[in-house]
C-alpha positions in Angstrom: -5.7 -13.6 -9.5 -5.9 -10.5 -6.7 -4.2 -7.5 -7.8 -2.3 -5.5 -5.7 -1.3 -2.2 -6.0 2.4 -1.3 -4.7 3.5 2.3 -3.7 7.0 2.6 -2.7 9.9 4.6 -3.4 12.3 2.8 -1.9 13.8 0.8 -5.4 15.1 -2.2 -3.1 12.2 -2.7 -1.0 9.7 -2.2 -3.9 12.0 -4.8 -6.0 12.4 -7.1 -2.9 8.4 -7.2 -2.0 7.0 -6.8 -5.7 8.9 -10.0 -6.6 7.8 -11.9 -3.6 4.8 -11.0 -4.6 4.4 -12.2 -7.6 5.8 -15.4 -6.8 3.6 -15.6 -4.5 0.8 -15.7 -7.7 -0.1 -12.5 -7.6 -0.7 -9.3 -10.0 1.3 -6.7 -9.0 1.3 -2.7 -10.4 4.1 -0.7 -8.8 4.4 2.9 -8.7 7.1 5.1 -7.1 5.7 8.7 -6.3 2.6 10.1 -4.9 1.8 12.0 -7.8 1.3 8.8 -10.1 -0.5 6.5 -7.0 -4.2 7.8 -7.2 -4.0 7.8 -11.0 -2.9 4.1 -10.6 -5.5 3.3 -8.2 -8.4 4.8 -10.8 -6.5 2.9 -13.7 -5.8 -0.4 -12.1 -8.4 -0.6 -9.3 -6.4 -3.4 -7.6 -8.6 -5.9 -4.9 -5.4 -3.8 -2.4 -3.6 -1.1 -2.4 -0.2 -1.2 -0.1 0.9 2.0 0.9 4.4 4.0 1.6 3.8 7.4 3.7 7.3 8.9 2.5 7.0 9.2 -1.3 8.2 11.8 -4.1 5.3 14.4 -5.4 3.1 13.8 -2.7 2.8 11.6 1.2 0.7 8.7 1.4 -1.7 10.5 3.2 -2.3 12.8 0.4 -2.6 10.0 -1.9 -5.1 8.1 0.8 -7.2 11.0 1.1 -7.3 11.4 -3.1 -7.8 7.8 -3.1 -10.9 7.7 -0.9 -12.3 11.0 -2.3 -12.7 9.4 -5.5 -16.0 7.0 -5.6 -14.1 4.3 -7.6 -11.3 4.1 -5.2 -13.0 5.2 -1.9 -13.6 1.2 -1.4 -10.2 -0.3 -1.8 -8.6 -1.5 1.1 -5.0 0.0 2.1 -2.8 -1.1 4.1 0.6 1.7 5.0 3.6 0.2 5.1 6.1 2.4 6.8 8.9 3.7 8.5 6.9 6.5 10.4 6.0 4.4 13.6 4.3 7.4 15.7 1.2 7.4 17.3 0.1 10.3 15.7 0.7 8.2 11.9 -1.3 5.1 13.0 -4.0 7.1 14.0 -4.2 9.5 11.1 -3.9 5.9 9.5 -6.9 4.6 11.0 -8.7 8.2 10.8 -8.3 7.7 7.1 -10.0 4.3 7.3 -6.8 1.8 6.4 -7.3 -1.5 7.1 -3.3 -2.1 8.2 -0.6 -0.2 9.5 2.8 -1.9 9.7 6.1 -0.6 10.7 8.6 -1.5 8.0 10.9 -2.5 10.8 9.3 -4.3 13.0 7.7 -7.0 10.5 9.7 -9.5 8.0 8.8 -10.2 4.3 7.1 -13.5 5.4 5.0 -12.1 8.1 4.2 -9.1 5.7 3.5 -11.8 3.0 1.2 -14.0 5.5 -0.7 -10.3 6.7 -1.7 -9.9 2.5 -2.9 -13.3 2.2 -4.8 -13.5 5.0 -6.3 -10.4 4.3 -7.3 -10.8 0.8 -8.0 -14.7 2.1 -5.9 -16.6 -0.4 
């Protein structure tokens, strides 16, 4: 079973896609503020990590820069899951090596569910 690690603060959204998830068969560990997601990430080390940029404690950039600082982590694939749509985001996104970046509003659960899937190729 792949194990995914889920960073959102947003309690509907994070409720919405970690049940989905699950259902979906897989092993999901949910935080809800920057300051607990690289300590999750060392704890859990999930097969993917999806990523919120507007979090409490600290931005998913921080916590994607701690993450691949840290030689157990520095692997793990991420994929942002935003509202910040700018150019400047995706390619600080990329920058940071993230293997996604999707625009909370322009994608559906199903599509977002499909995007895991095929990436972790189950």
């Amino acid at each position: 079973m792949k194990k995914i690690l889920l960073i959102e603060d947003d309690p509907f959204l994070s409720s919405l896609l970690g049940n989905r998830l699950k259902r979906e068969g897989f092993d999901l560990v949910s935080v809800k503020s920057g300051s607990e997601a690289a300590k999750a990430a060392q704890a859990q080390k999930p097969d993917l990590i999806l990523l919120d940029l507007i979090l409490p404690g600290k931005s998913g950039f921080e916590v994607l820069e701690e993450i691949r600082a840290v030689s157990e982590t520095a692997k793990i694939p991420v994929i942002i899951i935003s509202n910040l749509g700018q150019d400047t985001d995706v390619e600080r996104g990329r920058e940071l090596g993230v293997a996604d970046y999707i625009v909370k509003a322009k994608v559906t659960i199903d599509e977002l569910v499909s995007k895991i899937r095929a990436f972790l190729g189950v």
